[in-house]
C-alpha positions as CSV (number, residue, x, y, z in Angstrom):
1,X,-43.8,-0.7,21.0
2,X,-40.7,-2.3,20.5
3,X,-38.8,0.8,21.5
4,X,-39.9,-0.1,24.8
5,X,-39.4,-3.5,24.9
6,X,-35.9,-2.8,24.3
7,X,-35.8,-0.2,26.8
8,X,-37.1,-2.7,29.4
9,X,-34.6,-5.2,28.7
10,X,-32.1,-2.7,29.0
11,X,-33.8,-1.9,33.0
12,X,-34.1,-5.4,33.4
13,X,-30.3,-5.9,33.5
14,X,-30.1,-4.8,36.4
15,X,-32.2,-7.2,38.3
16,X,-32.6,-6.8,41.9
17,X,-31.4,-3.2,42.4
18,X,-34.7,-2.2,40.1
19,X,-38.5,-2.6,41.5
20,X,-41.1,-3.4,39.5
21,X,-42.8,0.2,39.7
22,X,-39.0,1.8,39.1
23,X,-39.2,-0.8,36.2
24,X,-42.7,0.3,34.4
25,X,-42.0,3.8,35.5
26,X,-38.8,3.8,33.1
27,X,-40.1,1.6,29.8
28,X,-43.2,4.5,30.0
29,X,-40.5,7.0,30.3
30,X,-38.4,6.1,27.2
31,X,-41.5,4.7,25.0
32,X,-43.0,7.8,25.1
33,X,-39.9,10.3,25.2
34,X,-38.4,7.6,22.6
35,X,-37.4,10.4,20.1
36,X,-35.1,12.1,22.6
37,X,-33.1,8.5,22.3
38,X,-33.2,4.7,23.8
39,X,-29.9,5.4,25.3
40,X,-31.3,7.2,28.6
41,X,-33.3,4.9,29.1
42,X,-31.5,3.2,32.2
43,X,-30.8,6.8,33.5
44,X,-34.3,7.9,33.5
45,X,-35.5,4.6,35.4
46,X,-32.5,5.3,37.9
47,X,-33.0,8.4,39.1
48,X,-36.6,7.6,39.4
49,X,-36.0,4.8,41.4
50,X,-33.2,6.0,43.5
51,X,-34.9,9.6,44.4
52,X,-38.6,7.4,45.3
53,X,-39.8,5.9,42.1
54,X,-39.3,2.5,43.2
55,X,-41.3,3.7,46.5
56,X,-44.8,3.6,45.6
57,X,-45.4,5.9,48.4
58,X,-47.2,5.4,51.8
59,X,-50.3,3.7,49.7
60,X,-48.5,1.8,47.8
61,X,-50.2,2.4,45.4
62,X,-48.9,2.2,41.5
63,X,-47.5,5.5,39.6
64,X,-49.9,7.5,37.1
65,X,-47.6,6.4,34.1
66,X,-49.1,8.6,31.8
67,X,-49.2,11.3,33.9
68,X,-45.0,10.7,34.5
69,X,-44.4,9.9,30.7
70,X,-46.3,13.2,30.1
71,X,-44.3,15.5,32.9
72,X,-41.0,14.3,31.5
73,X,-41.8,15.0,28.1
74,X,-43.2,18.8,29.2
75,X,-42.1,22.0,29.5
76,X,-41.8,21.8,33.2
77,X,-44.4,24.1,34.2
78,X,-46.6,22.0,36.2
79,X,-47.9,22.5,39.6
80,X,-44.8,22.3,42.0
81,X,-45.4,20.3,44.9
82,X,-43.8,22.4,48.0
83,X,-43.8,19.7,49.8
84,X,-41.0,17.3,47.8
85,X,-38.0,19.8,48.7
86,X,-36.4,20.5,51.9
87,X,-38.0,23.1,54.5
88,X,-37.7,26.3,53.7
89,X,-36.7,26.0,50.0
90,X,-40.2,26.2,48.3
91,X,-40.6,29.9,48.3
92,X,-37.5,30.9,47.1
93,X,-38.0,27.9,44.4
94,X,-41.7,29.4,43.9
95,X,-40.3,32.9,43.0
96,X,-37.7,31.9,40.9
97,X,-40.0,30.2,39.1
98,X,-42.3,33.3,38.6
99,X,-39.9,35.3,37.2
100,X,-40.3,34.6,33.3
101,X,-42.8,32.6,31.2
102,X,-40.3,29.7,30.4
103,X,-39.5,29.0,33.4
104,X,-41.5,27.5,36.0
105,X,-40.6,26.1,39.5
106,X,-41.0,22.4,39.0
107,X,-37.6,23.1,36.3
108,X,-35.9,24.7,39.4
109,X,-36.1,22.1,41.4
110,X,-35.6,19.2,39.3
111,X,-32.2,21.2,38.8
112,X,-31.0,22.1,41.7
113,X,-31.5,18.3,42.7
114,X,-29.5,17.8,39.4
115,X,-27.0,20.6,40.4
116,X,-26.4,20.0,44.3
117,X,-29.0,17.7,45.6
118,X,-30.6,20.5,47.9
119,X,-26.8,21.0,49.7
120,X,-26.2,24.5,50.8
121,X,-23.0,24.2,51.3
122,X,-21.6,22.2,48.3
123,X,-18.4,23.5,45.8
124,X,-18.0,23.1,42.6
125,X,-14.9,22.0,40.9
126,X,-15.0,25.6,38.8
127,X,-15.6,27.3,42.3
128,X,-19.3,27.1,42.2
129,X,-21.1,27.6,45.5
130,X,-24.4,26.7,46.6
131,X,-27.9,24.7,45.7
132,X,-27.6,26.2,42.4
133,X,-24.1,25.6,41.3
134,X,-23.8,28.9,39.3
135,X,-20.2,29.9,38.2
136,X,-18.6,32.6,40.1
137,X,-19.3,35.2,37.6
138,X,-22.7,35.0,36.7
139,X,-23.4,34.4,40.4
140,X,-21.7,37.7,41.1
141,X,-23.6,39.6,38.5
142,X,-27.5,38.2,38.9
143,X,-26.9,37.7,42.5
144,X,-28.6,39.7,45.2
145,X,-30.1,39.7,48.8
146,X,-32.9,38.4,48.2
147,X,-33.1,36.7,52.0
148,X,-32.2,40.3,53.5
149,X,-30.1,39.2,55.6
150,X,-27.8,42.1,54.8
151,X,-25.6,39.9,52.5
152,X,-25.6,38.1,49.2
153,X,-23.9,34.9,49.2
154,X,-24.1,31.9,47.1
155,X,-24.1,29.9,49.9
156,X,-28.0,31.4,51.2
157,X,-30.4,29.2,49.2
158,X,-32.5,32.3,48.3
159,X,-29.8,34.1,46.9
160,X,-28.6,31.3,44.8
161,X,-31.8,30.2,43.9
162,X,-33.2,33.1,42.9
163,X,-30.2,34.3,41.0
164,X,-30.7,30.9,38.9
165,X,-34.0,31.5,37.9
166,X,-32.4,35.0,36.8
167,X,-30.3,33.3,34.9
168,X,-32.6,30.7,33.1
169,X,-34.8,33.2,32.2
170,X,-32.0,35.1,30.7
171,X,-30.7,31.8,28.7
172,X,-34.3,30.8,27.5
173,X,-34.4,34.4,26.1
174,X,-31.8,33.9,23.9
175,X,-32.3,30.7,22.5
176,X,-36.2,30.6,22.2
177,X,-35.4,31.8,18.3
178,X,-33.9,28.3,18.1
179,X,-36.4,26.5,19.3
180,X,-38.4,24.1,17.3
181,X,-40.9,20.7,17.6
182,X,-37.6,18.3,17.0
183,X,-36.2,16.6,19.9
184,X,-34.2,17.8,21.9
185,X,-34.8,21.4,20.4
186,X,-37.7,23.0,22.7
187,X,-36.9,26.2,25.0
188,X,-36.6,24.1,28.2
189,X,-34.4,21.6,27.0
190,X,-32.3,24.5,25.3
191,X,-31.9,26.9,28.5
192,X,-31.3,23.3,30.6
193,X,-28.1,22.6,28.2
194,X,-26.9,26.4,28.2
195,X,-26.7,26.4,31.6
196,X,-24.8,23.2,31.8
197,X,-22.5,23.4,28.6
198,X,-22.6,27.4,27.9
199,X,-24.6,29.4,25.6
200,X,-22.4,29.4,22.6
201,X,-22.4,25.3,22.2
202,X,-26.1,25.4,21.7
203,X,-26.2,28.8,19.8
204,X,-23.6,26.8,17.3
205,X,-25.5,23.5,17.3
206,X,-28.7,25.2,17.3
207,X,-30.5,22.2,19.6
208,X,-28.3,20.7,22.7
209,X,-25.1,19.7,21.6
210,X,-24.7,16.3,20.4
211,X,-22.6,15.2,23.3
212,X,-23.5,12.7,25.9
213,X,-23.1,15.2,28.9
214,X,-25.5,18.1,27.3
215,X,-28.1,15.5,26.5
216,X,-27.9,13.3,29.8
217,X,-27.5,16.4,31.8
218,X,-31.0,17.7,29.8
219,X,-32.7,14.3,30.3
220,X,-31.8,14.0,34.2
221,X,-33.6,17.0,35.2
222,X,-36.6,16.0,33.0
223,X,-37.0,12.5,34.2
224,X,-36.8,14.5,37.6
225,X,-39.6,17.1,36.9
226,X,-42.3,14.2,37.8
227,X,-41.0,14.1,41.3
228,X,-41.2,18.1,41.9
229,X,-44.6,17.8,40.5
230,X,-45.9,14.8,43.2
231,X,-46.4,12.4,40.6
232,X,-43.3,10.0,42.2
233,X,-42.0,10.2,45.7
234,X,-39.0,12.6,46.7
235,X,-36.6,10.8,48.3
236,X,-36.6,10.8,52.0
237,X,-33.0,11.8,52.4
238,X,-33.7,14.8,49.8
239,X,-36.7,15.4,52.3
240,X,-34.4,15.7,55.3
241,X,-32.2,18.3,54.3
242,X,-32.7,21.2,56.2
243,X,-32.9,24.9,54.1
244,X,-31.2,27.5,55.8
């Protein structure tokens, strides 16, 4: 219990840019998560409250905390709710989340929030394209038409978004041998911090790398997965993009 006092203090700090729902939403978060370290725990309450946590939705009503604490410690294979990502994005998210047994579609959109925040258009400092952010190369090898429109392009959300789930299912392939019950060491957490840092880093560490963006990058998209699964509010400007 005290990990989560601490981890409230930490929240507290930031008075009045935290709600109180954003507030119990995050000391759930990290007290039951606790083993994948206190240190997130101000990241995990602001994503939640800064993508709708802090919303409480139309009722108003207070979040399930044990159903949150228990989709962010998952495998992210949860019932996606089509409705928390922009129009026209929740088929091609719901396929790529078919593809393999790892992988399901609430991981896929918690990541392209992570990756691009739904924008179709956005670049990448390494030349990345699209929702998905893939680099160049592995966009140009698991990429295809899958919107037949007569063209593959990073820059169609079903084409990048289906060549990601490609892609994960490919990376949770290769490092499912590694995966164990420690922290930080299941499949999803391992395919989330190959596609971030590379495979090789987490084949040589043999869990995600010990570095602060592996493991932040890893804990974003899981404090995110409650959101693609209905259990907190998407935000409303998430909402409003359009999918082209």
């Amino acid at each position: 219990m005290s990990t989560a006092v601490k981890a409230g203090a930490a929240v507290g700090g930031l008075g009045c840019l935290m709600s109180p729902i954003a507030l119990t939403v995050g000391i759930s978060s990290v007290f039951v998560i606790g083993g994948f370290g206190v240190l997130f725990a101000p990241l995990i309450a602001l994503i939640l409250f800064f993508t709708g946590g802090g919303g409480g939705g139309d009722t108003g009503d207070p979040p399930d905390l044990d159903r949150i604490a228990g989709i962010i410690q998952g495998d992210g294979q949860g019932e996606f709710d089509p409705t928390s990502v922009p129009e026209g994005m929740a088929d091609a998210i719901t396929e790529a989340g078919a593809l393999c047994a790892d992988i399901g579609p609430v991981a896929i959109a918690a990541q392209i929030d992570q990756e691009s925040g739904f924008q179709t258009d956005r670049t990448g400092p390494e030349g990345e394209q699209g929702v998905s952010q893939l680099p160049p190369e592995v966009f140009a090898r698991l990429g295809k038409d899958d919107d037949d429109n007569g063209e593959t392009s990073a820059l169609d959300p079903a084409d990048s978004i289906l060549a990601q789930g490609r892609f994960m299912c490919e990376l949770a392939e290769q490092v499912s041998p590694l995966a164990s019950p420690e922290p930080l060491s299941d499949v999803m957490s391992l395919t989330l911090a190959a596609y971030d840092a590379g495979l090789e880093p987490v084949l040589e560490a043999g869990r995600v790398p010990r570095t602060n963006a592996s493991q932040q990058y890893v804990m974003a998209i899981r404090a995110k997965f409650a959101i693609y699964e209905g259990a907190v509010p998407a935000s409303p400007s998430t909402q409003d993009i359009e999918g082209q």
